[in-house]
FIKOLZA-1660 file (N, C-alpha, C; in steps of 0.1 Angstrom, whole numbers, plus 5000, padded with zeros to 4 digits):
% residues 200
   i   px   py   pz ch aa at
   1 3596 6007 3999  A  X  N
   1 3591 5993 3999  A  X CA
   1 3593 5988 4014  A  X  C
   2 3585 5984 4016  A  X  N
   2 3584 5979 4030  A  X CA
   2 3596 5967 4034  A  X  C
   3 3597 5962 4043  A  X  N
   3 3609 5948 4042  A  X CA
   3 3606 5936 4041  A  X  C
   4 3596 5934 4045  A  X  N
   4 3585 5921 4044  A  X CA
   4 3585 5918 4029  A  X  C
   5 3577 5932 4022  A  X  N
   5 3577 5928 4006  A  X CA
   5 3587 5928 3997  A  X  C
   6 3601 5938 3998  A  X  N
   6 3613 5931 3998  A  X CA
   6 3615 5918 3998  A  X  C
   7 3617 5912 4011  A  X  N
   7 3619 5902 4010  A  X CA
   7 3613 5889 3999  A  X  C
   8 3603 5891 4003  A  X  N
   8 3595 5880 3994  A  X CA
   8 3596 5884 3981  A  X  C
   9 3599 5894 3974  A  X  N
   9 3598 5900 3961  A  X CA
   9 3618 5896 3955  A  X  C
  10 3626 5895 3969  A  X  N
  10 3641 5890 3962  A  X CA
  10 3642 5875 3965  A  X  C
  11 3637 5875 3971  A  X  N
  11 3633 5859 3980  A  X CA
  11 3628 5849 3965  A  X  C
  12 3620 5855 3956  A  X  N
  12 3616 5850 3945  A  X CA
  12 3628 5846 3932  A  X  C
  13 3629 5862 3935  A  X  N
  13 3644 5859 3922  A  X CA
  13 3657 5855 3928  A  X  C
  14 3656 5852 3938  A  X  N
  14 3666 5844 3945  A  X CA
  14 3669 5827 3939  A  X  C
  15 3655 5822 3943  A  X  N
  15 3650 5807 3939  A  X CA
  15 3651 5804 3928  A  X  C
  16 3648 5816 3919  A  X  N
  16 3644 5815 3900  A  X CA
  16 3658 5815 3894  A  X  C
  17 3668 5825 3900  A  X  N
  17 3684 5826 3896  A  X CA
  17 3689 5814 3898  A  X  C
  18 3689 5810 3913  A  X  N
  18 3694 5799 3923  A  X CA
  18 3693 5785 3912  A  X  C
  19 3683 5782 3907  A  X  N
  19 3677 5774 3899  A  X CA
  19 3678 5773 3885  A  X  C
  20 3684 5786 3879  A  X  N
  20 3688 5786 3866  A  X CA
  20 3702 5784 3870  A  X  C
  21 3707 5786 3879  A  X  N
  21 3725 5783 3881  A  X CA
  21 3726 5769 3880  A  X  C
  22 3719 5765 3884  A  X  N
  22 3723 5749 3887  A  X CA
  22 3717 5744 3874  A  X  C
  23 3707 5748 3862  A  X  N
  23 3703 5744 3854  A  X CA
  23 3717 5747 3841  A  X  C
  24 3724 5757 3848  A  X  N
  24 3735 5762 3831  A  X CA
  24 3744 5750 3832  A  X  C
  25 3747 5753 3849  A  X  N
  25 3763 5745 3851  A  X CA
  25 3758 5730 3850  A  X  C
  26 3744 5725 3848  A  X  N
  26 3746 5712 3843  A  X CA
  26 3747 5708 3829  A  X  C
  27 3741 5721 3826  A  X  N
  27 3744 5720 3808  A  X CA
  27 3757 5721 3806  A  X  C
  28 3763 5734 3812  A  X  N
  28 3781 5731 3816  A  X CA
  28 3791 5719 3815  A  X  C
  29 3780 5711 3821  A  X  N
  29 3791 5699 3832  A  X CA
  29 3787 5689 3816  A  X  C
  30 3776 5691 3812  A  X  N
  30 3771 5678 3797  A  X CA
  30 3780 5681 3789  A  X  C
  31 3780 5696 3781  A  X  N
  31 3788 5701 3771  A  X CA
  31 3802 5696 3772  A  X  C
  32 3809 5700 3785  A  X  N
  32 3822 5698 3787  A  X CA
  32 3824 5678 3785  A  X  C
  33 3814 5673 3786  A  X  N
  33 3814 5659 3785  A  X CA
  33 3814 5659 3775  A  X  C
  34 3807 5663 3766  A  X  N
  34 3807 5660 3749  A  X CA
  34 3816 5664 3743  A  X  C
  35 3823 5675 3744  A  X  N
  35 3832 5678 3744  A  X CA
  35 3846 5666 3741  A  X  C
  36 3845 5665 3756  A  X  N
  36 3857 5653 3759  A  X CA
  36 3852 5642 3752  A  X  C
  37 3843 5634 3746  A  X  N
  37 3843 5627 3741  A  X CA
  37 3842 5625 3722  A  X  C
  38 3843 5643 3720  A  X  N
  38 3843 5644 3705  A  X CA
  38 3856 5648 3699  A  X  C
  39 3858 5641 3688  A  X  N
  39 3874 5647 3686  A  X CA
  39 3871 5659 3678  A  X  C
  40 3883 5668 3680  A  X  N
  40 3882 5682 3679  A  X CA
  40 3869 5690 3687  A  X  C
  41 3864 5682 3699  A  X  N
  41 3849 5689 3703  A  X CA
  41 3855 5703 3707  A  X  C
  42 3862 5703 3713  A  X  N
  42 3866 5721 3717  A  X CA
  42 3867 5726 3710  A  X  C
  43 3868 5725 3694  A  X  N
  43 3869 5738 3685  A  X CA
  43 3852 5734 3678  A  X  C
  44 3845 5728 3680  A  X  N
  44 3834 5722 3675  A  X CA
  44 3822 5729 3680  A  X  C
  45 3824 5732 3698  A  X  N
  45 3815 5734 3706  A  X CA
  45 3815 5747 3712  A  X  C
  46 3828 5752 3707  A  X  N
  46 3837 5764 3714  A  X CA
  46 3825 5779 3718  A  X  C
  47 3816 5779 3708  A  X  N
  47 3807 5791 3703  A  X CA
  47 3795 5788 3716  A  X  C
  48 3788 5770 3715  A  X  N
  48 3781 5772 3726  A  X CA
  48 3784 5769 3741  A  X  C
  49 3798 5768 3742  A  X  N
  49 3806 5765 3757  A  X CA
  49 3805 5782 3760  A  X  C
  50 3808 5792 3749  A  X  N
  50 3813 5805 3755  A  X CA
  50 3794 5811 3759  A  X  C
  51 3786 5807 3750  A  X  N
  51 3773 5813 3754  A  X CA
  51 3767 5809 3765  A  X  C
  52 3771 5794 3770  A  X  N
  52 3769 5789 3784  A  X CA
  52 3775 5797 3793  A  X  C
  53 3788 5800 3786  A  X  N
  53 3798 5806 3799  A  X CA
  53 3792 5821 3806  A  X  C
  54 3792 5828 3791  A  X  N
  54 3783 5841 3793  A  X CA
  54 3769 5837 3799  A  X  C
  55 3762 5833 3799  A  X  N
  55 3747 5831 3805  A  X CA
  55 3751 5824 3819  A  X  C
  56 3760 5819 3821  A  X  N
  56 3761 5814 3834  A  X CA
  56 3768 5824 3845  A  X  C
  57 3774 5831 3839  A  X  N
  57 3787 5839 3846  A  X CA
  57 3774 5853 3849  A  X  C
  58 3764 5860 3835  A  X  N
  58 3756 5866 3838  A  X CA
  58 3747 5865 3853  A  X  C
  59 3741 5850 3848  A  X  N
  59 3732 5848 3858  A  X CA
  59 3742 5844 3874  A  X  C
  60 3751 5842 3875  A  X  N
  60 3758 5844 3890  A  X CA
  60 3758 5861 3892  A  X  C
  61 3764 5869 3884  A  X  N
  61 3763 5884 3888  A  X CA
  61 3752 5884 3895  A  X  C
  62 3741 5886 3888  A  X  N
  62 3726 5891 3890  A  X CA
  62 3724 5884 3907  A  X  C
  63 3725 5870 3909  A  X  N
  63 3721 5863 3916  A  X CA
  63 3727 5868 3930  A  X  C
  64 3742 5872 3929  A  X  N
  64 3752 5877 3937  A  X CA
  64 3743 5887 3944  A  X  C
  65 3748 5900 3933  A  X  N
  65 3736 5912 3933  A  X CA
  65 3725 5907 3945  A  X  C
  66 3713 5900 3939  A  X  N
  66 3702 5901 3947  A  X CA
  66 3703 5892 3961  A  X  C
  67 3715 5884 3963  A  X  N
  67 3718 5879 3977  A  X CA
  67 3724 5889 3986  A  X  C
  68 3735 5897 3984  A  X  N
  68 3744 5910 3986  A  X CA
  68 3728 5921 3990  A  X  C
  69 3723 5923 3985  A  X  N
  69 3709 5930 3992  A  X CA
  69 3699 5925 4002  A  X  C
  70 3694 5911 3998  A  X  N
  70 3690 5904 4013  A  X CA
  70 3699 5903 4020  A  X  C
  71 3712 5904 4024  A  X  N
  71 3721 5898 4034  A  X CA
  71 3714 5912 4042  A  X  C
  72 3719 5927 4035  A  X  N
  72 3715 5941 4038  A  X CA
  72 3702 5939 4043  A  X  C
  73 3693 5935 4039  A  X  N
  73 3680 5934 4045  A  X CA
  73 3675 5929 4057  A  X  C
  74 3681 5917 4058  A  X  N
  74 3680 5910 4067  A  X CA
  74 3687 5915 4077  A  X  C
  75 3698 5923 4075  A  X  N
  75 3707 5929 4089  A  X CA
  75 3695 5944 4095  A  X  C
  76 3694 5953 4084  A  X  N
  76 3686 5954 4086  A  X CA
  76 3672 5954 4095  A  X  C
  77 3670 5938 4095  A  X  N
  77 3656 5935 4097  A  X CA
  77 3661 5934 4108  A  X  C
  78 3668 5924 4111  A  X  N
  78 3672 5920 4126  A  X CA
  78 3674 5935 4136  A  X  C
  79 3684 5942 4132  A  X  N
  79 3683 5957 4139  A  X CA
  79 3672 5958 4144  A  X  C
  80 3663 5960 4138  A  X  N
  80 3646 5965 4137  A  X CA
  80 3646 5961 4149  A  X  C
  81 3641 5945 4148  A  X  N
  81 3636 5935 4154  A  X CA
  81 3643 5941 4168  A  X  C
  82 3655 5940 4169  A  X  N
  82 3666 5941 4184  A  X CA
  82 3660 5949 4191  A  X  C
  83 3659 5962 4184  A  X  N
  83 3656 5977 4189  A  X CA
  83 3641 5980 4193  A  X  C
  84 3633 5967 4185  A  X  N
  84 3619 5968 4196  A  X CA
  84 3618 5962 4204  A  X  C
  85 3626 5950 4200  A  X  N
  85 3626 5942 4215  A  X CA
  85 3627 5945 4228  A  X  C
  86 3639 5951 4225  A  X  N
  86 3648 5960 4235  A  X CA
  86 3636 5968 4241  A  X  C
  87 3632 5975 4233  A  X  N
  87 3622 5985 4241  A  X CA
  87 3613 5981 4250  A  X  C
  88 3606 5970 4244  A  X  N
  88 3596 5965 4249  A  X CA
  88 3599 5960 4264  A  X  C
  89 3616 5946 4265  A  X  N
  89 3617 5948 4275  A  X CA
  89 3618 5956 4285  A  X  C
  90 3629 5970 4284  A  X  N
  90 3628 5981 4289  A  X CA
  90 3615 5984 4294  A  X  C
  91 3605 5987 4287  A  X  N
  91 3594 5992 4289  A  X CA
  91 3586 5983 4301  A  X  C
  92 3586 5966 4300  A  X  N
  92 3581 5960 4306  A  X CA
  92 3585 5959 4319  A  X  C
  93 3598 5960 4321  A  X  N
  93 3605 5963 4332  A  X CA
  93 3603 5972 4340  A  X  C
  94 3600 5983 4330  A  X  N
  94 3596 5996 4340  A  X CA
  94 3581 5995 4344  A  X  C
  95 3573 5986 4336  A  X  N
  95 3560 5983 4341  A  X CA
  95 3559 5974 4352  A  X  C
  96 3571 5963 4355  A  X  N
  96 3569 5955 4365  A  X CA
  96 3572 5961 4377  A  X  C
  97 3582 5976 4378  A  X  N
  97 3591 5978 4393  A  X CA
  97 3578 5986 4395  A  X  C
  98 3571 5996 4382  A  X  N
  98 3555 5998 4390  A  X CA
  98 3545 5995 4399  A  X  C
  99 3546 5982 4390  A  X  N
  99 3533 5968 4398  A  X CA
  99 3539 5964 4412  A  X  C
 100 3551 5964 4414  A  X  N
 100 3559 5960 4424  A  X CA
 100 3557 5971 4434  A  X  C
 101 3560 5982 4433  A  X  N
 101 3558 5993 4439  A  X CA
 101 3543 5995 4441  A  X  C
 102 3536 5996 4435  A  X  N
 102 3517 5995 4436  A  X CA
 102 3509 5980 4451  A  X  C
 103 3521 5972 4449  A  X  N
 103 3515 5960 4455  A  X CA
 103 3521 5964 4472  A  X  C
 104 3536 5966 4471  A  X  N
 104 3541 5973 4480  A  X CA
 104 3534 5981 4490  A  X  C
 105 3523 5991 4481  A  X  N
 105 3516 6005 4489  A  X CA
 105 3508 5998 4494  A  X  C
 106 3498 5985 4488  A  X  N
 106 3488 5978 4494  A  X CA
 106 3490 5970 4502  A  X  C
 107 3498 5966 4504  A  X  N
 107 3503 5958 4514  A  X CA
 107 3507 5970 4528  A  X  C
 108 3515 5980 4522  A  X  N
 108 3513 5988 4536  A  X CA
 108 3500 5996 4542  A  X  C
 109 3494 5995 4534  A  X  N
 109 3478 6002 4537  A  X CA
 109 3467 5995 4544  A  X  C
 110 3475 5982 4538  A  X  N
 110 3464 5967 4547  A  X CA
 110 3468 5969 4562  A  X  C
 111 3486 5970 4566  A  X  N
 111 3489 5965 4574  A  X CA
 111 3489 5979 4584  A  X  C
 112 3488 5988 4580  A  X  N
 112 3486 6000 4589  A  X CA
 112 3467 5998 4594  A  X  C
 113 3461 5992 4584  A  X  N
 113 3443 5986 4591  A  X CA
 113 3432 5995 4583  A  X  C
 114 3439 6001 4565  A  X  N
 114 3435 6010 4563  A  X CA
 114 3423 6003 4552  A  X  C
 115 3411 6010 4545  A  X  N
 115 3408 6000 4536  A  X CA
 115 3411 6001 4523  A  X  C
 116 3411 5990 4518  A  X  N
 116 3416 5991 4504  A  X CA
 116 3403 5982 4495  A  X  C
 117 3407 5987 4479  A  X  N
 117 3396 5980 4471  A  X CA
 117 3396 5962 4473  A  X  C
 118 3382 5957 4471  A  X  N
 118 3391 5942 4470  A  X CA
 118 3400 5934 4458  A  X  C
 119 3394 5949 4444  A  X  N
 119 3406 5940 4435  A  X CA
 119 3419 5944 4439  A  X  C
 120 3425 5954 4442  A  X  N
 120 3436 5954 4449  A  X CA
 120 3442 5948 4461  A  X  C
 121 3434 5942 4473  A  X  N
 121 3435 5930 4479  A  X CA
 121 3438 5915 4469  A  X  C
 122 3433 5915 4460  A  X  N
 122 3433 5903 4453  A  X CA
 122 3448 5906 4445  A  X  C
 123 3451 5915 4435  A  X  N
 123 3463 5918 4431  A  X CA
 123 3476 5918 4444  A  X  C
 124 3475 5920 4454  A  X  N
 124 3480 5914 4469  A  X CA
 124 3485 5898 4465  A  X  C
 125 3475 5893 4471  A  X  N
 125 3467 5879 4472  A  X CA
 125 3477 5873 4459  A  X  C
 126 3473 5874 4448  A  X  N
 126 3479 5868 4437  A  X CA
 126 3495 5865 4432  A  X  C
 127 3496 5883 4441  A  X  N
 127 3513 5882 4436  A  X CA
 127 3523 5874 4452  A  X  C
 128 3514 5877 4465  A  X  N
 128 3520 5868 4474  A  X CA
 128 3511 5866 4483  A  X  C
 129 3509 5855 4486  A  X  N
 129 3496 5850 4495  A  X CA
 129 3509 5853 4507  A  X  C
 130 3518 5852 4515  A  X  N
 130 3522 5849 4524  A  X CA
 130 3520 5866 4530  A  X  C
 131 3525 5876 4521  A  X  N
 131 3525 5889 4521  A  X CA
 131 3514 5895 4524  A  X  C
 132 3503 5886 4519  A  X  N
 132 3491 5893 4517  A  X CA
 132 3485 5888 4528  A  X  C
 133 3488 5877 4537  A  X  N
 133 3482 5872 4551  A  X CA
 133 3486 5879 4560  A  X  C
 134 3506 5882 4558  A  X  N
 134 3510 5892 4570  A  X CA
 134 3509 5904 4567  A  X  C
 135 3506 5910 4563  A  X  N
 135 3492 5919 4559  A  X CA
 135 3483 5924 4561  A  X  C
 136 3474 5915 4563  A  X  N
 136 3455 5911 4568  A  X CA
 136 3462 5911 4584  A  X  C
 137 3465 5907 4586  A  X  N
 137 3475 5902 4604  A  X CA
 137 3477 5912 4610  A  X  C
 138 3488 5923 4607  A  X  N
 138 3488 5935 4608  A  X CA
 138 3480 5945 4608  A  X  C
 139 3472 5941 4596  A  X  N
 139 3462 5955 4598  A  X CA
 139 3452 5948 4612  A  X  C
 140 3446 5935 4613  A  X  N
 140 3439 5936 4627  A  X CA
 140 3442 5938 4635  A  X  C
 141 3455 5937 4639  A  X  N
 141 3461 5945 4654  A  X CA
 141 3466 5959 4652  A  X  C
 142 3464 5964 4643  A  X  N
 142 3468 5984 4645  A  X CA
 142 3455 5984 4649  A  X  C
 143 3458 5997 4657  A  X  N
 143 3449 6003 4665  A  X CA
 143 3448 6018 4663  A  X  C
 144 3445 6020 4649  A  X  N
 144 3445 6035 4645  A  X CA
 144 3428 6032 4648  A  X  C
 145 3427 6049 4651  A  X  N
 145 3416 6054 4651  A  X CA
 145 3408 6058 4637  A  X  C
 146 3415 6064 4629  A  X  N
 146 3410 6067 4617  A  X CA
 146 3417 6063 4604  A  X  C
 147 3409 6048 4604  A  X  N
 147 3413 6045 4593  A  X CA
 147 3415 6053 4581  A  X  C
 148 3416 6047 4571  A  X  N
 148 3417 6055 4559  A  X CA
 148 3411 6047 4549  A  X  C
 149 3400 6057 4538  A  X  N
 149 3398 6042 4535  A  X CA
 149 3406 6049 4514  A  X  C
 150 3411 6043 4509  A  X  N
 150 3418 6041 4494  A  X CA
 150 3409 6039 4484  A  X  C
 151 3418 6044 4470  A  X  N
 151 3412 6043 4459  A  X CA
 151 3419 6033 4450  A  X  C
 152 3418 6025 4444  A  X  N
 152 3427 6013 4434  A  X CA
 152 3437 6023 4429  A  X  C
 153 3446 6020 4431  A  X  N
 153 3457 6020 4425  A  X CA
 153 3459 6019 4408  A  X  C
 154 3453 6012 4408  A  X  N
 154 3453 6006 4393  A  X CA
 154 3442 6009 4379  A  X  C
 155 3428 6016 4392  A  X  N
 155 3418 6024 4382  A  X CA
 155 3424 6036 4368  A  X  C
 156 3435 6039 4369  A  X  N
 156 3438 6050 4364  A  X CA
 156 3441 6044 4352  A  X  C
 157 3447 6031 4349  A  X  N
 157 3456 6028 4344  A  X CA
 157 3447 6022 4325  A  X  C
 158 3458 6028 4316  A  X  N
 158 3448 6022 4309  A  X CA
 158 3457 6012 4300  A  X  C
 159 3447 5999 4293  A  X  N
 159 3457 5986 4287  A  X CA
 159 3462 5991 4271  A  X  C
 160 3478 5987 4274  A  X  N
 160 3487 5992 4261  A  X CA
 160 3481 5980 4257  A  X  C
 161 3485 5985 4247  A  X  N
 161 3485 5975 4233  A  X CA
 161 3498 5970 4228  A  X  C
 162 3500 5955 4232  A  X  N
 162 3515 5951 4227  A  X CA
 162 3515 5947 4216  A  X  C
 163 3527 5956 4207  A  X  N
 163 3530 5956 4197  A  X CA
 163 3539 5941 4191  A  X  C
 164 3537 5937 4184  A  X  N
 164 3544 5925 4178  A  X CA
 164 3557 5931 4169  A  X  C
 165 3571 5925 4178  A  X  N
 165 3582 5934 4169  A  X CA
 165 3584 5929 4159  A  X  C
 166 3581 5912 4155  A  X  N
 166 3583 5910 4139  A  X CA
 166 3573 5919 4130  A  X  C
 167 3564 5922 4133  A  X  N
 167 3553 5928 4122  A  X CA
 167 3556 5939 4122  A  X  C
 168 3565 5947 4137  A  X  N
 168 3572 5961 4132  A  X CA
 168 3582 5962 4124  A  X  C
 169 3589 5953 4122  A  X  N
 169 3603 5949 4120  A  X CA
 169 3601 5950 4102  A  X  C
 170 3588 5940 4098  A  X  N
 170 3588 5937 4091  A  X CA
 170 3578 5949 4082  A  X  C
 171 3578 5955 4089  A  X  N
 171 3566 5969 4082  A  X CA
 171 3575 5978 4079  A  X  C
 172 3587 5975 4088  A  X  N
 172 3596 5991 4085  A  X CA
 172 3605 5991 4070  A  X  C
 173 3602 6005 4063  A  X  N
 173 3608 6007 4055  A  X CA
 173 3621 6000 4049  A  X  C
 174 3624 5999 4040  A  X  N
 174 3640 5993 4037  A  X CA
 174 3649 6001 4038  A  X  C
 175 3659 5997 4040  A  X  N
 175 3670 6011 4039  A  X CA
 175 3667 6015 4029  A  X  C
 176 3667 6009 4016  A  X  N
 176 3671 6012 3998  A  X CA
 176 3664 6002 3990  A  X  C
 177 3660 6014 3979  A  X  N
 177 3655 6006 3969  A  X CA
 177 3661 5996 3963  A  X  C
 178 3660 5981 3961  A  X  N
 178 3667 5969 3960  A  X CA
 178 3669 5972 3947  A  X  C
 179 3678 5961 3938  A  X  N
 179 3680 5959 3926  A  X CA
 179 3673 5960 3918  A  X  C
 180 3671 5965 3906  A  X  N
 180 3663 5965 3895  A  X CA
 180 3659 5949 3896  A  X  C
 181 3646 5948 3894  A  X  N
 181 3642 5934 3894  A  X CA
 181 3639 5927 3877  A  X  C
 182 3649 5918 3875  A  X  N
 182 3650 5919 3863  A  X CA
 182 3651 5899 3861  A  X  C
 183 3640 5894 3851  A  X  N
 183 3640 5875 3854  A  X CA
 183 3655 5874 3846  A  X  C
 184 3652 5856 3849  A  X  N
 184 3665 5854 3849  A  X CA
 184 3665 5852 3838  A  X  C
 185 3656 5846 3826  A  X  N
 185 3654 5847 3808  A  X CA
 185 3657 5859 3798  A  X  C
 186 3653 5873 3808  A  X  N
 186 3658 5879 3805  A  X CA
 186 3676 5884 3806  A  X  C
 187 3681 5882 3815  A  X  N
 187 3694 5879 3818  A  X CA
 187 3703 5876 3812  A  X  C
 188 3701 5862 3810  A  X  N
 188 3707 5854 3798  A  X CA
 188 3708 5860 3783  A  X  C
 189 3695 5863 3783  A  X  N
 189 3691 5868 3766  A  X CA
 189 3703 5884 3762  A  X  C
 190 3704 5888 3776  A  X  N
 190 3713 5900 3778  A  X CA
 190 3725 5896 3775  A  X  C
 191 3731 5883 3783  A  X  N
 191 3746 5883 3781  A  X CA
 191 3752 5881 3769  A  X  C
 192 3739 5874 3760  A  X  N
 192 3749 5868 3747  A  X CA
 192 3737 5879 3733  A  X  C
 193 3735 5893 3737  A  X  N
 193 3726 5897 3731  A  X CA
 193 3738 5906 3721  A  X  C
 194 3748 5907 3722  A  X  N
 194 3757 5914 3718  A  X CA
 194 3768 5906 3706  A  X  C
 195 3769 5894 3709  A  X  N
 195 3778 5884 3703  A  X CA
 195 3770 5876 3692  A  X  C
 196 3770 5873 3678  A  X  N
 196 3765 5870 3669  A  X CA
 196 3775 5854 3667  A  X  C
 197 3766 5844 3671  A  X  N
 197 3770 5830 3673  A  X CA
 197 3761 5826 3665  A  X  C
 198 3761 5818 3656  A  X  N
 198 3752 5808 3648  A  X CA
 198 3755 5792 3652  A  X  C
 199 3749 5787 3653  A  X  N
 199 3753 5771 3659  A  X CA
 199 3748 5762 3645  A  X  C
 200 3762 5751 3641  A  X  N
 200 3757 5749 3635  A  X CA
 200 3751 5730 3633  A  X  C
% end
């Protein structure tokens, strides 16, 4: 399973858990009110305070569980993320001391009086006008006999395709298949499926 759909797939029973927790312990927080306000209520209510307890205590496991896996996911993810980043700057880096070096040769080819393309004059021009006048300057006072005349530098070159590291990040496999994906109605119905309680 990809991490992306992970996510969104624990991301769900995250919210649905998250949301029955807060729905038990207010039933919790009522009971224990009625409770205190009924005489003898603790031996009265005892059977549905413990099926709360069991369905609330269930549904925190579970909920635990599928948070304890996104945490993994997300570390995970972010890794991903680092490690293309990383590259990319790397990579870009090594594409700029190129361009740097490429602009470098044209600028010495101008200035020796040699000819060069004009988009490579312009790639000049763009990255330093000041560079690219003393330059032009130079090359009209050499006094070579045989010029030379160049090929673009940059004809050869063909355009990468930059990769988006969240959509790598998020395409790359998961470490591990997540938790059994199991709702939270079912859950409940689990903890107290064992204990024979009649309410009366």
């Amino acid at each position: 399973m990809r991490i992306e759909d992970a996510r969104k797939t624990y991301n769900v029973q995250l919210r649905s858990y998250n949301e029955q927790k807060c729905n038990l312990a207010k039933k919790k927080q009522e009971l224990n009110e009625k409770i205190k306000k009924t005489e003898n209520g603790a031996e009265i209510y005892k059977d549905e305070a413990a099926v709360l307890e069991l369905q609330y205590n269930a549904v925190s496991e579970k909920y635990d569980e599928y948070h304890a896996y996104m945490d993994k996911l997300l570390e995970q993810w972010s890794t991903e993320l680092d490690k293309i980043s990383g590259q990319q700057q790397a990579e870009a880096m090594e594409e700029a001391g190129q361009e740097l070096s490429k602009i470098l040769i044209i600028a010495r080819r101008i200035m020796h009086g040699d000819q060069v393309p004009s988009q490579d004059e312009k790639k000049l021009m763009d990255f330093d006008e000041k560079l690219y006048q003393m330059a032009k300057s130079a090359g009209a006072l050499a006094k070579y006999r045989d010029k030379k005349k160049h090929d673009s530098l940059w004809d050869d070159e063909e355009k990468k395709e930059k990769i988006d590291a969240m959509e790598e990040a998020n395409n790359t496999e998961a470490f591990a298949a997540g938790p059994e994906v199991v709702s939270v109605e079912d859950t409940m119905a689990q903890a107290v499926e064992n204990i024979d309680i009649s309410f009366e």
